[in-house]
C-alpha positions as CSV (number, residue, x, y, z in Angstrom):
1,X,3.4,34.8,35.8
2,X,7.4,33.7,35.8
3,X,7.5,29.9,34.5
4,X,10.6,29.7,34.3
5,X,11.6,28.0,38.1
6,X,8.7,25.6,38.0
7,X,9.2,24.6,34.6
8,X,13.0,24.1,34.8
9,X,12.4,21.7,38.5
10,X,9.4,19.8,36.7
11,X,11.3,19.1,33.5
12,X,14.7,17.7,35.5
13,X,11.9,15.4,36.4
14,X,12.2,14.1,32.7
15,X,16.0,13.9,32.8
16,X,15.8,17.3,30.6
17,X,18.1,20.0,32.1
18,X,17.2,23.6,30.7
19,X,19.7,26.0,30.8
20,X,18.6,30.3,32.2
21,X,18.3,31.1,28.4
22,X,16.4,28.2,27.4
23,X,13.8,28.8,30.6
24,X,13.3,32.2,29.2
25,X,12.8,30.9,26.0
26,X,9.8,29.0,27.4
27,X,8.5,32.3,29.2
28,X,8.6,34.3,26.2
29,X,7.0,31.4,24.1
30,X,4.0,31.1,27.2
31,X,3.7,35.1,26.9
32,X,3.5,35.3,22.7
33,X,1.1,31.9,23.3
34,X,-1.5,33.9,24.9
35,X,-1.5,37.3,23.3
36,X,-1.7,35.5,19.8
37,X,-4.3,33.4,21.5
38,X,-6.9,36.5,22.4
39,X,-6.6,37.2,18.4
40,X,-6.9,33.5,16.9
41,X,-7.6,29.8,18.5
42,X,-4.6,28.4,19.5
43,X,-4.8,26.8,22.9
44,X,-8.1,26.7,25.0
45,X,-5.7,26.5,27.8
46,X,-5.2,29.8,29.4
47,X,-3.2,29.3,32.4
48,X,0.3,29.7,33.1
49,X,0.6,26.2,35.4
50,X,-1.6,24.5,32.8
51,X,0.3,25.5,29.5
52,X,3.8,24.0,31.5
53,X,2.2,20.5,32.5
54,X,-0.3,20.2,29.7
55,X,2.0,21.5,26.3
56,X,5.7,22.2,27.6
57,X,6.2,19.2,29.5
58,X,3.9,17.3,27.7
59,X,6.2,17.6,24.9
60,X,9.0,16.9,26.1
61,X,8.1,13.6,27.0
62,X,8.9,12.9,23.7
63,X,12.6,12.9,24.7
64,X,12.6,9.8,26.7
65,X,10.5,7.5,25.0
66,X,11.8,7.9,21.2
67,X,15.8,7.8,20.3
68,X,16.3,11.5,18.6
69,X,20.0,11.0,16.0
70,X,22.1,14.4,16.3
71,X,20.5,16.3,13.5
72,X,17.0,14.5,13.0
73,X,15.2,15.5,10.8
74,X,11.3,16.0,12.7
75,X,8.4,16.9,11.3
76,X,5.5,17.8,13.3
77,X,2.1,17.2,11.8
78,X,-0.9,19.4,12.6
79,X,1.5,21.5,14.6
80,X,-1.1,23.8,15.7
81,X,0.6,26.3,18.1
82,X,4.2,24.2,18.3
83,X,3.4,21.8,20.3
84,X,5.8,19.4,20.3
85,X,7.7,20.9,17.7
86,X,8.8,24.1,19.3
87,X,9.6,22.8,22.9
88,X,11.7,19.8,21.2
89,X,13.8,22.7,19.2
90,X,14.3,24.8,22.4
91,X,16.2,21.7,23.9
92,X,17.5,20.0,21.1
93,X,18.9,23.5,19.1
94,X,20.6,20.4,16.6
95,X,17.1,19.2,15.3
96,X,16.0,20.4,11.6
97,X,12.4,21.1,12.5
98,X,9.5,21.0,9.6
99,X,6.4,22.2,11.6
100,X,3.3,21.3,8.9
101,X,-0.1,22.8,9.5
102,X,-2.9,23.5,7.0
103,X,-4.0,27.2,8.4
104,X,-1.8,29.7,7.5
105,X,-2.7,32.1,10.7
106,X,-1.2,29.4,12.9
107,X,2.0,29.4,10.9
108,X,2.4,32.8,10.9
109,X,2.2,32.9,14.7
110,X,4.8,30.2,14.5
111,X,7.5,32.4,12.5
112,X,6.8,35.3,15.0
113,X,8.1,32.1,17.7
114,X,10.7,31.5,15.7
115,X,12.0,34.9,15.5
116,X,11.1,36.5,18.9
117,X,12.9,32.6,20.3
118,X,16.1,32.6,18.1
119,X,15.5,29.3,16.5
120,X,15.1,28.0,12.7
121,X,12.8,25.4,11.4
122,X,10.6,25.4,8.4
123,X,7.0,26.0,8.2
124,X,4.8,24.1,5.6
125,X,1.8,25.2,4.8
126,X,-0.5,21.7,3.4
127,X,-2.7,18.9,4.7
128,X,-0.7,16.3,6.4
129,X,-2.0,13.6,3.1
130,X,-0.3,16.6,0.5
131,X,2.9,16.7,2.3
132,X,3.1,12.6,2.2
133,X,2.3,12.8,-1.8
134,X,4.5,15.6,-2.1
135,X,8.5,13.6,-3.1
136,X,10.3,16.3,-1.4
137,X,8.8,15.4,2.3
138,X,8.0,11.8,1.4
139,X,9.5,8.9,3.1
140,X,12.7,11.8,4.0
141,X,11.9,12.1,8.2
142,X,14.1,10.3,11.1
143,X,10.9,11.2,13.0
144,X,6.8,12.0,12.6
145,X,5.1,13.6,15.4
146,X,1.7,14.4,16.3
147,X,-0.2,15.4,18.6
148,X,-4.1,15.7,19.3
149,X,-5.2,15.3,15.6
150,X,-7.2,12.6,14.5
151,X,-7.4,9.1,16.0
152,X,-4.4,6.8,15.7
153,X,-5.7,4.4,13.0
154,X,-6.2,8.0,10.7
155,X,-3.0,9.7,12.2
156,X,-0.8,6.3,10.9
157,X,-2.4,7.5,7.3
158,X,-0.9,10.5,7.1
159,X,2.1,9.9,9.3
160,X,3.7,6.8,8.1
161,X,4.0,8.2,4.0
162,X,6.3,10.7,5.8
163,X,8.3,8.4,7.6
164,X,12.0,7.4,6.8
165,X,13.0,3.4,6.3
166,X,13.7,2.6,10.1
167,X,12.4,6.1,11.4
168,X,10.4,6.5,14.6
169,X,6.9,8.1,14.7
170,X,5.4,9.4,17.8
171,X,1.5,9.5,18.2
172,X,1.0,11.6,21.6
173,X,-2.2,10.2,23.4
174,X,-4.2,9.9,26.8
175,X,-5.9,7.2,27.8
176,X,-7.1,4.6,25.6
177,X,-3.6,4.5,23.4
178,X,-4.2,0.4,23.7
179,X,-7.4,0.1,21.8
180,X,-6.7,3.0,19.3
181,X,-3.3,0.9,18.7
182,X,-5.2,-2.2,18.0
183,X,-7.9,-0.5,15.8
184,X,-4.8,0.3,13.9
185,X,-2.9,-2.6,13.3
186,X,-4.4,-2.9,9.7
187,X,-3.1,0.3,8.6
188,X,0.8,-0.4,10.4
189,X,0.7,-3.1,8.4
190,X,-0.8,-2.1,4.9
191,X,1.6,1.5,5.6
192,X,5.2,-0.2,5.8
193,X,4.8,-3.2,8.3
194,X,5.3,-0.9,11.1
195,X,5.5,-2.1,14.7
196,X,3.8,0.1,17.6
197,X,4.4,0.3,21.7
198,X,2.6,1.8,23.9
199,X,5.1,3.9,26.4
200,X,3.4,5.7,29.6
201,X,5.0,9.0,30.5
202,X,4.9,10.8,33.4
203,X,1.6,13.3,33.3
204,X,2.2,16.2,36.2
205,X,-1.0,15.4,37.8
206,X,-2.3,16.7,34.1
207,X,-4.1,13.5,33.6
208,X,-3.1,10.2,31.7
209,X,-0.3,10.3,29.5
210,X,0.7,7.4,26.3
211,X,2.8,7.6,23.9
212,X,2.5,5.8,20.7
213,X,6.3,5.2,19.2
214,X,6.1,3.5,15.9
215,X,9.1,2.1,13.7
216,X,8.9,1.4,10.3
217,X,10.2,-1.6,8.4
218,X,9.0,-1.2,4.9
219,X,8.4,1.4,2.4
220,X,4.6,3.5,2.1
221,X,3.1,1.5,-1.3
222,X,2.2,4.3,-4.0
223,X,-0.8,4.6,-3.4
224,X,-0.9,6.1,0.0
225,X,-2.0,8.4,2.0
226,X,-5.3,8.6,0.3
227,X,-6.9,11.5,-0.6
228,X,-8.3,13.5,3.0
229,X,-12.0,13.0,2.9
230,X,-11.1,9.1,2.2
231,X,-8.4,8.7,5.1
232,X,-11.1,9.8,8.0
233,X,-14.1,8.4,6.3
234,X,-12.5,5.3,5.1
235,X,-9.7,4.5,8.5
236,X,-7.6,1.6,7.0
C-alpha cells in the first residue's frame, strides 16, 4: 500500500510539511518495518493505515509540544523499531540522533533503516540505567525520549540521568498521563527538580494521546539511575 499521500495530508495536520523524498522515505521505512517484522518482533501492528496514525504520526507529535535547538542532540530510549527516533530524523535531517536499545536484533534492523533511508545516527547497544552511568552519555542530551517502556515514575529513572541542565524530556503516553505524572513527582524531584506538563496531542482517531514534556533544573545526584532490577521493583 502507497502511504505516502495520506501520510503527507495527515502530518500538515501537525504543522509538519514533508517534502516527495521525505514521503518516500516513510514508505520505504513502512515496507523494511514489516519484512523485518515477519523475522523478529518489532511492531504488533501490521497495517499500513495503522503504522501512519499509530508510530509515524504519533511521533511526530513530538514536534509541537517540545522546542527541538538546530542540532539537538536526542536520544531515544528503548527505541525499539525507531519510533520516535527515526520519524523525528526524517524531518529534522539537523538532529544528532542516539537511538539506545538493549537487543541487538532491533539495532541491527535500525542500521539497515538507516542505510536503505540515507540518514546517520548512532546506535547504542545497553540498558537505558548503563547508558545514564556511562560519562560519555550522561547528563550530555538537549532531549530524552521514550516511548511505551515502563511507567512514567520508572521511565523518569532512567531518563532524567541522561538529561542535559535545562534539557526537555518527552514521555509519550495515552490516557492516564495525569496520575502516572503524579505517582512520579518523588522521583522529578529526587532526579534534578524537574518540572512536568501534561500536553494532549492530536490522536488520528488512534485513541488518546499525552505527552509528558519534562525540563530539568538540577543535576542527577551520583547515585542515580539505580541498578535495573532496583529501578522497576523499587519506583522512586
Amino acid at each position: 500500500m502507497d502511504i505516502r499521500e495520506t501520510l503527507s495530508s495527515q502530518a500538515r495536520a501537525l504543522g509538519v510539511k514533508l517534502h516527495p523524498e521525505q514521503a518516500q522515505a516513510f514508505q520505504a521505512y513502512m515496507e523494511l518495518l514489516l519484512e523485518w517484522n515477519a523475522k523478529i518482533n518489532l511492531t504488533a501492528i501490521t497495517q499500513p493505515e495503522e503504522i501512519v496514525k499509530k508510530h509515524f504520526l504519533d511521533s511526530l507529535t513530538l514536534l509541537s509540544a517540545c522546542p527541538i535547538k538546530q542540532g539537538a542532540k536526542i536520544v531515544d530510549v528503548g527505541t525499539g523499531a525507531g519510533f520516535p527516533g527515526i520519524p523525528l530524523k526524517l524531518v529534522r535531517p539537523d538532529i544528532q540522533l542516539t537511538l539506545l536499545d538493549s537487543q541487538h536484533k532491533r539495532l541491527q534492523f535500525l542500521g539497515v533503516v538507516c542505510e536503505a533511508l540515507g540518514i546517520e545516527a548512532t546506535r547504542v547497544h545497553k540498558r537505558a540505567e548503563e547508558a545514564g552511568r556511562d560519562t560519555s552519555m550522561r547528563e550530555s542530551f538537549d532531549v530524552v525520549t521514550a516511548r511505551a517502556v515502563a511507567p512514567f515514575p520508572v521511565l523518569c529513572e532512567y531518563c532524567i540521568p541522561l538529561m542535559k541542565m535545562k534539557g526537555f524530556f518527552v514521555a509519550m503516553k495515552g490516557p492516564g498521563a495525569e496520575s502516572e505524572r503524579a505517582a512520579a513527582q518523588r522521583a522529578l524531584d529526587i532526579l534534578g527538580g524537574v518540572e512536568a506538563k501534561i500536553v494532549p496531542v492530536e490522536d488520528f482517531g488512534a485513541g488518546e494521546r499525552n505527552l509528558i514534556v519534562a525540563r530539568k533544573k538540577r543535576f542527577t545526584p551520583k547515585g542515580y539511575p539505580r541498578h535495573g532490577g532496583t529501578i522497576s521493583k523499587h519506583p522512586l
